[in-house]
Jmol script that loads the backbone (N, CA, C; Angstrom):
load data "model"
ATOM      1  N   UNK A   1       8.556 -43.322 -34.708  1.00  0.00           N
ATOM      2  CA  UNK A   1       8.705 -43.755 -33.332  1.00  0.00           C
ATOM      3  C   UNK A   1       7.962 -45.065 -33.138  1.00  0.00           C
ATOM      4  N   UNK A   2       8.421 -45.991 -32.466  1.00  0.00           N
ATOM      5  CA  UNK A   2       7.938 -47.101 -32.167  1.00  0.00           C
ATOM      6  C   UNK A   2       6.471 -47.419 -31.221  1.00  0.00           C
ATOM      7  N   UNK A   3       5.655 -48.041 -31.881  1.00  0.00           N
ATOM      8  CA  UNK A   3       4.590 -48.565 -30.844  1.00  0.00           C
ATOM      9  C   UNK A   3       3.826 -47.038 -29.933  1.00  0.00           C
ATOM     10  N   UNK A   4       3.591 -46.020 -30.777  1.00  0.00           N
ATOM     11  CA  UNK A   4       2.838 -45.046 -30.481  1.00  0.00           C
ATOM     12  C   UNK A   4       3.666 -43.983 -29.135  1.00  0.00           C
ATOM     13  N   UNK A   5       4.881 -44.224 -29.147  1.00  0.00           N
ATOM     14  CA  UNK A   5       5.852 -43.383 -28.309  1.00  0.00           C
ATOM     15  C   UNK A   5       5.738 -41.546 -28.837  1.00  0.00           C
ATOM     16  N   UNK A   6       5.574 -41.647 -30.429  1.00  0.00           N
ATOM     17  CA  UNK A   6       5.155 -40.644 -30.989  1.00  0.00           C
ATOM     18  C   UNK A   6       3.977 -39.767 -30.423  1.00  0.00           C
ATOM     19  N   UNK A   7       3.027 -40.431 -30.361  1.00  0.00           N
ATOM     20  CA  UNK A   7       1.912 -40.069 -29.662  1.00  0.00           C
ATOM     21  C   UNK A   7       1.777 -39.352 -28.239  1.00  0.00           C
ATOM     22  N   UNK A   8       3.030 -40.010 -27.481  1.00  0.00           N
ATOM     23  CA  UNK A   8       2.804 -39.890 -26.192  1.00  0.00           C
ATOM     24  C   UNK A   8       3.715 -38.779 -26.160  1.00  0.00           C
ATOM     25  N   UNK A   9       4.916 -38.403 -26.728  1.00  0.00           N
ATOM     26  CA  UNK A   9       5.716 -37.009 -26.801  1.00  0.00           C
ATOM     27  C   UNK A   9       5.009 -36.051 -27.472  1.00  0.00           C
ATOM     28  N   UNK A  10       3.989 -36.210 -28.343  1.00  0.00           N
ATOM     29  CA  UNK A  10       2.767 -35.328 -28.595  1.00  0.00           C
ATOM     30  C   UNK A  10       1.896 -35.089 -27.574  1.00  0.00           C
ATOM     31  N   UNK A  11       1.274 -35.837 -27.125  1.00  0.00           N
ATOM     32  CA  UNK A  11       0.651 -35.393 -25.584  1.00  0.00           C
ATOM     33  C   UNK A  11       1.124 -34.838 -25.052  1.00  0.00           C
ATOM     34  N   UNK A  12       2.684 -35.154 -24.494  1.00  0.00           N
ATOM     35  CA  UNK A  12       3.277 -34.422 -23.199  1.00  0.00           C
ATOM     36  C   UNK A  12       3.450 -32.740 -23.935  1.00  0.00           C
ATOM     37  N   UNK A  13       3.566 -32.633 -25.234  1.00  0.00           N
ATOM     38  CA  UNK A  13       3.651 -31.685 -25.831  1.00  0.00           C
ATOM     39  C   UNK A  13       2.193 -30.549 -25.503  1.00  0.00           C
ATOM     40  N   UNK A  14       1.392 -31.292 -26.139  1.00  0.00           N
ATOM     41  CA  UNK A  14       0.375 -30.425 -26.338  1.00  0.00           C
ATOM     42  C   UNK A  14      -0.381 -30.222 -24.579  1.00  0.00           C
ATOM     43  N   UNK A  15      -0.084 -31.287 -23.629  1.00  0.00           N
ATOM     44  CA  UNK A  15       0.064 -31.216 -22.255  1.00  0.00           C
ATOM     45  C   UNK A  15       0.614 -30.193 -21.677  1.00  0.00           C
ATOM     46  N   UNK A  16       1.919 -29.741 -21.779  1.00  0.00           N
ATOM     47  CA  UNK A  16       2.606 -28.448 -21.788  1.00  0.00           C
ATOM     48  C   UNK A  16       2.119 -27.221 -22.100  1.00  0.00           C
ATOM     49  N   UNK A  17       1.762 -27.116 -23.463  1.00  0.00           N
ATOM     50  CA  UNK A  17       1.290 -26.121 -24.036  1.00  0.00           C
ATOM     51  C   UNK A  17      -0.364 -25.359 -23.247  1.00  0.00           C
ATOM     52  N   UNK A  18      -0.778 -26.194 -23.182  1.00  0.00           N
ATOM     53  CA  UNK A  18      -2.147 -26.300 -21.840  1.00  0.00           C
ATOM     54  C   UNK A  18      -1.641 -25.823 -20.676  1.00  0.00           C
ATOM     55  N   UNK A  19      -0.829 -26.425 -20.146  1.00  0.00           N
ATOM     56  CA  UNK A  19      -0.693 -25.825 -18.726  1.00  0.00           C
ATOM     57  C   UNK A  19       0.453 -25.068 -18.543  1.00  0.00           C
ATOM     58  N   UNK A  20       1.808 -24.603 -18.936  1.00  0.00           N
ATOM     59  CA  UNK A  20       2.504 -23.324 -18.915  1.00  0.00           C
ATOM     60  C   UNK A  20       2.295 -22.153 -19.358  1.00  0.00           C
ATOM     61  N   UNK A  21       1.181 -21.949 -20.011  1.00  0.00           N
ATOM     62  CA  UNK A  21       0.924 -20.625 -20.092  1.00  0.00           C
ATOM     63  C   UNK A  21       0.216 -19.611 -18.573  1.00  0.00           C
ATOM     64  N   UNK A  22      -0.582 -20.528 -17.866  1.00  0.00           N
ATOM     65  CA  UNK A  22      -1.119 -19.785 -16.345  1.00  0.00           C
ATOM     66  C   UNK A  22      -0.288 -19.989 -15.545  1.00  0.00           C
ATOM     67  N   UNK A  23       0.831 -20.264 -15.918  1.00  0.00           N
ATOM     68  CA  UNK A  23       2.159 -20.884 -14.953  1.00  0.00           C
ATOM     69  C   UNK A  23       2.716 -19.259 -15.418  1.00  0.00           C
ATOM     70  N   UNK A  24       3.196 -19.136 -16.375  1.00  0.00           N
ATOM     71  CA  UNK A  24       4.397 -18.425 -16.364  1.00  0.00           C
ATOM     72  C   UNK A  24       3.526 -16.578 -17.379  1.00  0.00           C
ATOM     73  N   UNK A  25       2.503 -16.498 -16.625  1.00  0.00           N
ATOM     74  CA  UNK A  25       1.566 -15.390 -18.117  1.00  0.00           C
ATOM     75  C   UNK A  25       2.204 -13.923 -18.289  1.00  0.00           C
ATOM     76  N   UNK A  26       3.288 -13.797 -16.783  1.00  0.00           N
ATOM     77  CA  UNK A  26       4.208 -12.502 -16.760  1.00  0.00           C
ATOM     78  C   UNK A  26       5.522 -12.921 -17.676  1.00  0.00           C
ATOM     79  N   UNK A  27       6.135 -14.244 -17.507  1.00  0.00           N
ATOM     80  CA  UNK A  27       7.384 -14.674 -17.888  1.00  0.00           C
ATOM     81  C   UNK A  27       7.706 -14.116 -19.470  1.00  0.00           C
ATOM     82  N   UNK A  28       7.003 -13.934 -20.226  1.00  0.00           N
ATOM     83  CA  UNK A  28       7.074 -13.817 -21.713  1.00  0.00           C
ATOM     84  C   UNK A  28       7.794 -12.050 -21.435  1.00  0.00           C
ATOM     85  N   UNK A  29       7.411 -11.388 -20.617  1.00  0.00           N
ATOM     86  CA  UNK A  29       8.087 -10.227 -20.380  1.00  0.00           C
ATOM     87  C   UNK A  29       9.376  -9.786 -19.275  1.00  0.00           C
ATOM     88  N   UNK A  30      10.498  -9.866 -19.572  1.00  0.00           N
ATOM     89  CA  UNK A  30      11.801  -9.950 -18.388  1.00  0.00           C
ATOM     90  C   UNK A  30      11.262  -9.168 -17.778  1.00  0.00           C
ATOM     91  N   UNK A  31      10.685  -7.907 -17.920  1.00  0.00           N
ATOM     92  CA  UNK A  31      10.928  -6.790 -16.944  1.00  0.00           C
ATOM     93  C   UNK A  31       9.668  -7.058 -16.114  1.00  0.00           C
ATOM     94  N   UNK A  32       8.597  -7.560 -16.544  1.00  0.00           N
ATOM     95  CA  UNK A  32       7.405  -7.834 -15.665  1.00  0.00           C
ATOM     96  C   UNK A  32       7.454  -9.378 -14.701  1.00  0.00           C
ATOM     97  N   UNK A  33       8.379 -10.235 -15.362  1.00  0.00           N
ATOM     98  CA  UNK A  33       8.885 -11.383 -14.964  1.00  0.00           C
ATOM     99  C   UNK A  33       9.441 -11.117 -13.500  1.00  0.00           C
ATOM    100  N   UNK A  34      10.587 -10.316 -13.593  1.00  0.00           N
ATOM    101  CA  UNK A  34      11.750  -9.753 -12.638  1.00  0.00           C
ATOM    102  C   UNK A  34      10.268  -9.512 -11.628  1.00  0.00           C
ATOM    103  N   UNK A  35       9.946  -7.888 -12.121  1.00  0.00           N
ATOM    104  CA  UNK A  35       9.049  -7.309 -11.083  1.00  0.00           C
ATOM    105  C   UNK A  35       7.967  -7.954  -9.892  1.00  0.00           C
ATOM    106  N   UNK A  36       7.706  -9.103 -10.908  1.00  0.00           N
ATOM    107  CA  UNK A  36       6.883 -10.410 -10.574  1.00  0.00           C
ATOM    108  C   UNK A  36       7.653 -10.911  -9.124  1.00  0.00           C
ATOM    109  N   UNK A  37       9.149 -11.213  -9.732  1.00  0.00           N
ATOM    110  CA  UNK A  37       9.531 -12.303  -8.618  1.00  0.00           C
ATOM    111  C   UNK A  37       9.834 -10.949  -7.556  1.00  0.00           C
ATOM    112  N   UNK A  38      10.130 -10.434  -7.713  1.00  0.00           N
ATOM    113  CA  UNK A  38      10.229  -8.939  -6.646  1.00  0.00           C
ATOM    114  C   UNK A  38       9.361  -8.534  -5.580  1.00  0.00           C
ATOM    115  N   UNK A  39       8.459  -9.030  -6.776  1.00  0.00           N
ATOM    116  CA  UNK A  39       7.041  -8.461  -5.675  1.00  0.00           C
ATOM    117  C   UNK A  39       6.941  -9.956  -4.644  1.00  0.00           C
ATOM    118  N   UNK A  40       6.838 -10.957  -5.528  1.00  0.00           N
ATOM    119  CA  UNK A  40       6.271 -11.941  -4.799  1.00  0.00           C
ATOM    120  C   UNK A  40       7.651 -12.292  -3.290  1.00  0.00           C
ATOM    121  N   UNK A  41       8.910 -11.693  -3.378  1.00  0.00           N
ATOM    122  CA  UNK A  41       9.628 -11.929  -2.561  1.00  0.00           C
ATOM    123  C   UNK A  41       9.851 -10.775  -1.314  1.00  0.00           C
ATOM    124  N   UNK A  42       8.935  -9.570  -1.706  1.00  0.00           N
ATOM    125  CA  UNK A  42       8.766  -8.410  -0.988  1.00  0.00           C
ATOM    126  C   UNK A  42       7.677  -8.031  -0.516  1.00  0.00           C
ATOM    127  N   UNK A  43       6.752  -8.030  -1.259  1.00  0.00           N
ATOM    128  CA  UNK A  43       5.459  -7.413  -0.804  1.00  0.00           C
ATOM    129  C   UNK A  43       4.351  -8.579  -0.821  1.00  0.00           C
ATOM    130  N   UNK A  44       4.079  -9.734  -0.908  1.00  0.00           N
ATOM    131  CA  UNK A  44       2.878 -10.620  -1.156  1.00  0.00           C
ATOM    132  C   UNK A  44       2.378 -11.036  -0.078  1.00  0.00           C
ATOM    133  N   UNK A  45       3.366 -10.809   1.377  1.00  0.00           N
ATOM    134  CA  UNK A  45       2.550 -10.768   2.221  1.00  0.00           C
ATOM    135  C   UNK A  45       2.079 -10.032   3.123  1.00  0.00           C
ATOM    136  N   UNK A  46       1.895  -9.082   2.387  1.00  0.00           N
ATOM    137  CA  UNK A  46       0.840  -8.071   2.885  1.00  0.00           C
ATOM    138  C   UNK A  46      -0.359  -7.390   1.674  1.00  0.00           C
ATOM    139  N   UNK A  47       0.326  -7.669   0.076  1.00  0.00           N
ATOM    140  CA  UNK A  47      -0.793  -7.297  -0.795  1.00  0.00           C
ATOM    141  C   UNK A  47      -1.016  -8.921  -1.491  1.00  0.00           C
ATOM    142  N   UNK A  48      -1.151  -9.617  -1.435  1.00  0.00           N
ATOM    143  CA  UNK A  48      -1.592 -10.721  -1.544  1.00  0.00           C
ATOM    144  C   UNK A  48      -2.400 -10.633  -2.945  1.00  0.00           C
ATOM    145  N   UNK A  49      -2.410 -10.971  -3.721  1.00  0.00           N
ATOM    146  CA  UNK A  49      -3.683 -11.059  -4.968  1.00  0.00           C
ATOM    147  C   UNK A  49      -4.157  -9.200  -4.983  1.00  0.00           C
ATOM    148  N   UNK A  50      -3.302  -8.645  -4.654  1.00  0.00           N
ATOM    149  CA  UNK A  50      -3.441  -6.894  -5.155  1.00  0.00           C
ATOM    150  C   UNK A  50      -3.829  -7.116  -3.383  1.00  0.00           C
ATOM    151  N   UNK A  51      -4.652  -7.172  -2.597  1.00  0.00           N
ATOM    152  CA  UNK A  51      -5.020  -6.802  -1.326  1.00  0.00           C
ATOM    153  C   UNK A  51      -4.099  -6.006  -0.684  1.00  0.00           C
ATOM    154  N   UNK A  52      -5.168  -5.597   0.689  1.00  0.00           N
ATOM    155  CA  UNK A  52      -3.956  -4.986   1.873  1.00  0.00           C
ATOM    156  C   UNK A  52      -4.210  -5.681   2.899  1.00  0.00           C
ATOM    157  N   UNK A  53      -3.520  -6.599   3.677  1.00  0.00           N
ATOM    158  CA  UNK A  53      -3.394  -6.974   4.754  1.00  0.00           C
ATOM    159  C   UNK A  53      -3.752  -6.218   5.747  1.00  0.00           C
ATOM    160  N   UNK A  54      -2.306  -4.962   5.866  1.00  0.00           N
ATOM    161  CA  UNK A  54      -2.790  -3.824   7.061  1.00  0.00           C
ATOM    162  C   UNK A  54      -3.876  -2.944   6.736  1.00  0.00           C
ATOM    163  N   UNK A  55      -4.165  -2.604   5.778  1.00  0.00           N
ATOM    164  CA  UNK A  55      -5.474  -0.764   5.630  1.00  0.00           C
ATOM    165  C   UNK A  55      -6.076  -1.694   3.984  1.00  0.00           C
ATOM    166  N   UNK A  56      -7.471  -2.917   4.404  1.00  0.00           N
ATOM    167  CA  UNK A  56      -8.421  -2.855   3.214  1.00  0.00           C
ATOM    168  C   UNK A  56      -8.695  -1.883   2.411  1.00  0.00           C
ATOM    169  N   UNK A  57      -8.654  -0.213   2.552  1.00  0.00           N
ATOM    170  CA  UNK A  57      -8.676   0.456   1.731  1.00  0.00           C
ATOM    171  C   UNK A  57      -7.690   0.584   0.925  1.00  0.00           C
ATOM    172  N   UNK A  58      -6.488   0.342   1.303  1.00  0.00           N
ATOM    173  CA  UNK A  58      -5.936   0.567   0.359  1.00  0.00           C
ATOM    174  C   UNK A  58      -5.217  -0.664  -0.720  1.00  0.00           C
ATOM    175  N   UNK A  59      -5.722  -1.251  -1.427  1.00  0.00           N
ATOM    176  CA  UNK A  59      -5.333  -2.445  -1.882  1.00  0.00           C
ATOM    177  C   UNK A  59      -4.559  -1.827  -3.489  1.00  0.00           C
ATOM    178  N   UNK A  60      -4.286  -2.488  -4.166  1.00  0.00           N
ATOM    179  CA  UNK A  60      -3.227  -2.142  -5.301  1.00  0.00           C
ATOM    180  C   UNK A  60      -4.141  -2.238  -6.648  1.00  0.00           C
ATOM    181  N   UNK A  61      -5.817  -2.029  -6.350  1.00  0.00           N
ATOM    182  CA  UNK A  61      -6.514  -2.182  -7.527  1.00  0.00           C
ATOM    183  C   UNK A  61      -6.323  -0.681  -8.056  1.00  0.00           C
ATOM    184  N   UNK A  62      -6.996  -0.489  -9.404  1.00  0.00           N
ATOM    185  CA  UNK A  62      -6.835   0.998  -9.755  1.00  0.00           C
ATOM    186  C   UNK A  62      -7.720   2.154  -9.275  1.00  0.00           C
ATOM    187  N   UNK A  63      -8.603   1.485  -8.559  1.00  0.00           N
ATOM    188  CA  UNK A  63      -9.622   2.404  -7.930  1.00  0.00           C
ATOM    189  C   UNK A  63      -9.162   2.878  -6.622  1.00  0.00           C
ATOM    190  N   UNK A  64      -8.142   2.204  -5.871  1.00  0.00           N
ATOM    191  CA  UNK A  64      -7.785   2.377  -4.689  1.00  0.00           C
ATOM    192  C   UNK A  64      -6.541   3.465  -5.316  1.00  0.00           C
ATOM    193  N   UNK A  65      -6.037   2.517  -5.831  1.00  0.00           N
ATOM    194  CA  UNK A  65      -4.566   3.430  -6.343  1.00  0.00           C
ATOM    195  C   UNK A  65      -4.971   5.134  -6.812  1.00  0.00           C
ATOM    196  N   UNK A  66      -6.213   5.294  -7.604  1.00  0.00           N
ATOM    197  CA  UNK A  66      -6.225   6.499  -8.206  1.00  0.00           C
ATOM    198  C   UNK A  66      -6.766   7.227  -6.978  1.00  0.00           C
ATOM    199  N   UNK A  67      -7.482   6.567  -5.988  1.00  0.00           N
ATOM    200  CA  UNK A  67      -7.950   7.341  -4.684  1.00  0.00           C
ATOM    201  C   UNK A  67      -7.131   7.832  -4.346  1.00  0.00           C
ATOM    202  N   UNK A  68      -6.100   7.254  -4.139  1.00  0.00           N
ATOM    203  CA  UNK A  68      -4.725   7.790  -3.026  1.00  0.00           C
ATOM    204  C   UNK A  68      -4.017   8.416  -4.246  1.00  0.00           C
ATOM    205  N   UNK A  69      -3.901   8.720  -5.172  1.00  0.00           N
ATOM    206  CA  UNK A  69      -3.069   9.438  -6.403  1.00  0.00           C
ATOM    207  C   UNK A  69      -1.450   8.674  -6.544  1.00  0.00           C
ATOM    208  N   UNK A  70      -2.473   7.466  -6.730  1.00  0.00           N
ATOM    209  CA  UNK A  70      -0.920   6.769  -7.420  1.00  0.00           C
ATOM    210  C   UNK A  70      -1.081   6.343  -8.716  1.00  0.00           C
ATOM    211  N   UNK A  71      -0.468   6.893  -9.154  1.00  0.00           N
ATOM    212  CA  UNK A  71      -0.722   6.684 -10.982  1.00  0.00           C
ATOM    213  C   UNK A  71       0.446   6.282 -11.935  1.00  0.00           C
ATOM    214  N   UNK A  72       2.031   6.362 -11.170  1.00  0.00           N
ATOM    215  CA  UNK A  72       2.491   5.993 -11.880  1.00  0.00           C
ATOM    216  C   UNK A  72       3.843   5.143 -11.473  1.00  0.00           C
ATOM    217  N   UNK A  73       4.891   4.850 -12.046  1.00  0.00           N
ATOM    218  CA  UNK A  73       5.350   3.585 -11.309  1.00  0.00           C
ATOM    219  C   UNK A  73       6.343   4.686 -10.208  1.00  0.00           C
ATOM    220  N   UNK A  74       6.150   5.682 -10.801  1.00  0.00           N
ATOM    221  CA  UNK A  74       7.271   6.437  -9.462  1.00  0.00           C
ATOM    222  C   UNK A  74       6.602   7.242  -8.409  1.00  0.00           C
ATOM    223  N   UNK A  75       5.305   6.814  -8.821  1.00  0.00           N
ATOM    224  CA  UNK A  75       4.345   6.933  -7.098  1.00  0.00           C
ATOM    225  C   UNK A  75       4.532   5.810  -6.467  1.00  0.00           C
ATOM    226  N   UNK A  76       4.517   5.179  -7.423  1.00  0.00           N
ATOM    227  CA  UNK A  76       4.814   3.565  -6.082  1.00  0.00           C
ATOM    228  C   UNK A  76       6.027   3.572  -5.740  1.00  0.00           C
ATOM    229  N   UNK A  77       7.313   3.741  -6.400  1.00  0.00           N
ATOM    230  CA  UNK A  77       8.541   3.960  -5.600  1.00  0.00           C
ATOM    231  C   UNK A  77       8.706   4.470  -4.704  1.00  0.00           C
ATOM    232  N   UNK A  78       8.157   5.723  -4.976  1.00  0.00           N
ATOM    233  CA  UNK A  78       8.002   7.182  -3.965  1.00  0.00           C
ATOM    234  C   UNK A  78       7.435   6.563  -2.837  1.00  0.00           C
ATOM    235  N   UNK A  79       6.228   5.863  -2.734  1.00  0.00           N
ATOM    236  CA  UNK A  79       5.383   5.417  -1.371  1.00  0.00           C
ATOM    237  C   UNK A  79       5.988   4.519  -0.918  1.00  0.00           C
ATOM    238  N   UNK A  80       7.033   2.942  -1.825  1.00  0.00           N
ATOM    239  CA  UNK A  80       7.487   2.349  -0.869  1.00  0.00           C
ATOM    240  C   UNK A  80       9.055   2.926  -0.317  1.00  0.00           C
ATOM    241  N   UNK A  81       9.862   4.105  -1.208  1.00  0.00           N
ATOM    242  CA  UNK A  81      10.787   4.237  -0.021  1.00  0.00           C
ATOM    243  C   UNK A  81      10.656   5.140   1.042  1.00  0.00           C
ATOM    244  N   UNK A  82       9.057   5.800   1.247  1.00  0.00           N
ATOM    245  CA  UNK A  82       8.712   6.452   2.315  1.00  0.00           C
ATOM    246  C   UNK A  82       6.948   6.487   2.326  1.00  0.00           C
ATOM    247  N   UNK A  83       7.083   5.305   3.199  1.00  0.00           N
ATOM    248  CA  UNK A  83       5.862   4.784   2.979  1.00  0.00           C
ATOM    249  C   UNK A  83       4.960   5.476   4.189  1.00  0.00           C
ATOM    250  N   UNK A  84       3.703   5.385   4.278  1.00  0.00           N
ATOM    251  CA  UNK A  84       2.774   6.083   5.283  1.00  0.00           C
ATOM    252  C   UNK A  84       2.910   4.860   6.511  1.00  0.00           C
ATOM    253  N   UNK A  85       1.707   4.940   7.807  1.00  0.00           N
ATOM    254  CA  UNK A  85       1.345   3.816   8.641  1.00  0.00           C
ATOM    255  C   UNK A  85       1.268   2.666   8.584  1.00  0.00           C
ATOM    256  N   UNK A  86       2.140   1.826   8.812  1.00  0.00           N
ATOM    257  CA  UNK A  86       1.878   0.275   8.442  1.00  0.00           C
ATOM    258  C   UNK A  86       2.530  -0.100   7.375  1.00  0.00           C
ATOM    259  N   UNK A  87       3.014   0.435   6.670  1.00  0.00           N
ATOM    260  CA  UNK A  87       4.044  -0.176   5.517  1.00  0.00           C
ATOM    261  C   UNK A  87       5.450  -0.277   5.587  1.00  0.00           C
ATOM    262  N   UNK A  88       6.328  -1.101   5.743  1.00  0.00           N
ATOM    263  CA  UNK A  88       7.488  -1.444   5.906  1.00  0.00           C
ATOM    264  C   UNK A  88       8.063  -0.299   4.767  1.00  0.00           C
ATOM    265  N   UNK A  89       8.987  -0.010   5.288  1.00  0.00           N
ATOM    266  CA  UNK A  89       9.979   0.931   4.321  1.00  0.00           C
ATOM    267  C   UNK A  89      11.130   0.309   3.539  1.00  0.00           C
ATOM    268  N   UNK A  90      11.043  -0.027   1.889  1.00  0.00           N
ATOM    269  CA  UNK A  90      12.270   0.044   1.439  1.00  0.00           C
ATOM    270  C   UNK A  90      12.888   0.973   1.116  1.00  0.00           C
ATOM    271  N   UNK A  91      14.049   0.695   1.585  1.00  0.00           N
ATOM    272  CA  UNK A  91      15.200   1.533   1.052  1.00  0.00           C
ATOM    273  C   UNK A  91      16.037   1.181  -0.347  1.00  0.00           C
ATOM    274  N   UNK A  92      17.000   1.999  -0.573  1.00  0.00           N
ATOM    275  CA  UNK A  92      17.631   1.215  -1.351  1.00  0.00           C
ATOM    276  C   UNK A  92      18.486   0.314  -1.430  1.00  0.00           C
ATOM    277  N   UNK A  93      19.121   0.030  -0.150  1.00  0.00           N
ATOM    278  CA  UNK A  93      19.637  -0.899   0.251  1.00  0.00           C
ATOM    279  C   UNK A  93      19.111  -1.959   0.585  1.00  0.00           C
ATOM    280  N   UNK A  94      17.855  -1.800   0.665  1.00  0.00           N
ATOM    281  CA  UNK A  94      16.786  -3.322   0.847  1.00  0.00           C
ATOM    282  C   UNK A  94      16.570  -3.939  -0.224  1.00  0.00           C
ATOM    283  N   UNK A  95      16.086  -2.496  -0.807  1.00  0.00           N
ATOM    284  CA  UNK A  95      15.519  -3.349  -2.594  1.00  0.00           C
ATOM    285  C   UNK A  95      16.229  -1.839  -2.899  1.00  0.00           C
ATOM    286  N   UNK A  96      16.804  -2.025  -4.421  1.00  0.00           N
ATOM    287  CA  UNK A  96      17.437  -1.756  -5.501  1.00  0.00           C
ATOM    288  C   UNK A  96      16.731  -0.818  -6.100  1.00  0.00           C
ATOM    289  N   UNK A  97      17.323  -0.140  -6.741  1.00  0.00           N
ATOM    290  CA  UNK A  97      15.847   0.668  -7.600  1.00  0.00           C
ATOM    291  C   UNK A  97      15.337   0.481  -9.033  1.00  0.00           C
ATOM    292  N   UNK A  98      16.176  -0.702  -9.427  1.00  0.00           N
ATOM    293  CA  UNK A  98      15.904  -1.688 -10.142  1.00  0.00           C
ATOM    294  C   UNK A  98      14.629  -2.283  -9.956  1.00  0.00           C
ATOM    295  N   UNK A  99      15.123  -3.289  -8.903  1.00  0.00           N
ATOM    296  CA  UNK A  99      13.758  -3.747  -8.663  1.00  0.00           C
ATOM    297  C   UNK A  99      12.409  -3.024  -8.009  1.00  0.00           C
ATOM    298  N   UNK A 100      12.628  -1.932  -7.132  1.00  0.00           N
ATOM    299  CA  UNK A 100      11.198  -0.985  -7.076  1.00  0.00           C
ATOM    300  C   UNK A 100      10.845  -0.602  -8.234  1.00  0.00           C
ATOM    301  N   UNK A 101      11.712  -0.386  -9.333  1.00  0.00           N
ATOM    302  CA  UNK A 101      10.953   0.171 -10.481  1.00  0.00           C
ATOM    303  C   UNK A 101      10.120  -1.336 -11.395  1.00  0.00           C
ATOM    304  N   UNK A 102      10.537  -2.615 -10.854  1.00  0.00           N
ATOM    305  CA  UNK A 102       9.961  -3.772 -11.499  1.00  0.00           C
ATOM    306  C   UNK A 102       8.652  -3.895 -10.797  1.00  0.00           C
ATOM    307  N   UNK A 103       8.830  -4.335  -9.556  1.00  0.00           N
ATOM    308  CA  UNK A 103       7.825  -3.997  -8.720  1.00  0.00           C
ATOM    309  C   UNK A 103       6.323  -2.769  -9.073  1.00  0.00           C
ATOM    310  N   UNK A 104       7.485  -1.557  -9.179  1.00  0.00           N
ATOM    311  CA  UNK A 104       6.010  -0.912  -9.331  1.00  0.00           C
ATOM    312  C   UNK A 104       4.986  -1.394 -10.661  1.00  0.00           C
ATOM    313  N   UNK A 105       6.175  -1.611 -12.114  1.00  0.00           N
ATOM    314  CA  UNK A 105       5.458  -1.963 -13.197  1.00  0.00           C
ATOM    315  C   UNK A 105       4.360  -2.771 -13.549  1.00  0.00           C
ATOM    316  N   UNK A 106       4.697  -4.067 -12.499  1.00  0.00           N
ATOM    317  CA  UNK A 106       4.121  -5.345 -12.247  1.00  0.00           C
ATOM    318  C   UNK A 106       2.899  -5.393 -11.294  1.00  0.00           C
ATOM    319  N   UNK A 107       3.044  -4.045 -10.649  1.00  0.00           N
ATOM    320  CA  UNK A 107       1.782  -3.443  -9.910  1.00  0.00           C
ATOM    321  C   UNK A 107       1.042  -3.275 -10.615  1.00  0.00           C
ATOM    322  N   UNK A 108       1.313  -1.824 -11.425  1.00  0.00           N
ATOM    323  CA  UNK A 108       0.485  -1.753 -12.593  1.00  0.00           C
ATOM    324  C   UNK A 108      -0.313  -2.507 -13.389  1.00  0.00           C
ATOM    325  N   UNK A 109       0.522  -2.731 -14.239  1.00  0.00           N
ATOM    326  CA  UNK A 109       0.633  -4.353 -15.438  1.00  0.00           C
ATOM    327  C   UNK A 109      -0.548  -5.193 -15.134  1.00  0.00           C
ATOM    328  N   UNK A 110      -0.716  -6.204 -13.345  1.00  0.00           N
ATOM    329  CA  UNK A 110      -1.123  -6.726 -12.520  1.00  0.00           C
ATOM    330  C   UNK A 110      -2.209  -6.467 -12.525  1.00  0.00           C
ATOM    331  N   UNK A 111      -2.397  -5.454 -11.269  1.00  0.00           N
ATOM    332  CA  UNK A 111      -3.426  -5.387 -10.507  1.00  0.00           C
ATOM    333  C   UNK A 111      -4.373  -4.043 -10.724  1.00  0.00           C
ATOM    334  N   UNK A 112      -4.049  -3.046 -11.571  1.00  0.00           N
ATOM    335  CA  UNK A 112      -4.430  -1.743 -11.705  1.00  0.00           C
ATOM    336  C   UNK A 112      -5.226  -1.783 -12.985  1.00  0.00           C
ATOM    337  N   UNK A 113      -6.501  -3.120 -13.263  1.00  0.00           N
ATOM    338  CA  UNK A 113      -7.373  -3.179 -14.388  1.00  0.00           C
ATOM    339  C   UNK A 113      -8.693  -2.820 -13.655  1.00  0.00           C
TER     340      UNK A 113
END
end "model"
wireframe off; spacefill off
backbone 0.3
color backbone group
């Protein structure tokens, strides 16, 4: 390559490599990917970074989750298509059960360390 052009498609390279990995750290997995964009198009504003908007107790960490006996991704289905006080209800006609089952995974996966 001419006049160090080499160099500079190496940078943008190794530039890349630096910064798409905290970009995309679910993407390497479809099903946590999906669940990802699911969540972030359904639920993020009200659990925000795992939080709860409406009831601080109950946020989507694993200490909250095992309080309330949610342990697995079809407790979280179960709670969002019949959810308690303050939680919007999906159905399946809202969300898919496709995507509640991405959703819940990505809960998990996420926020339940």
């Amino acid at each position: 390559m001419e006049n160090g052009r080499g160099w500079f498609v190496a940078a943008l390279v190794m530039v890349g490599a630096v910064l798409l990995p905290p970009l995309s750290a679910h993407c390497g997995d479809t099903a946590l990917a999906r669940g990802e964009a699911a969540f972030l198009r359904n639920c993020v504003a009200c659990h925000a970074d795992g939080g709860n908007e409406v009831n601080p107790v109950k946020t989507l960490s694993r200490a909250d989750l095992r309080r309330n006996n949610i342990l697995t991704p079809d407790d979280i289905v179960r709670l969002m298509r019949n959810p308690g006080p303050g939680m919007l209800k999906f159905d399946p006609a809202t969300l898919s059960d496709e995507d509640a089952r991405a959703i819940a995974e990505y809960i998990l996966a996420t926020f339940n360390k």
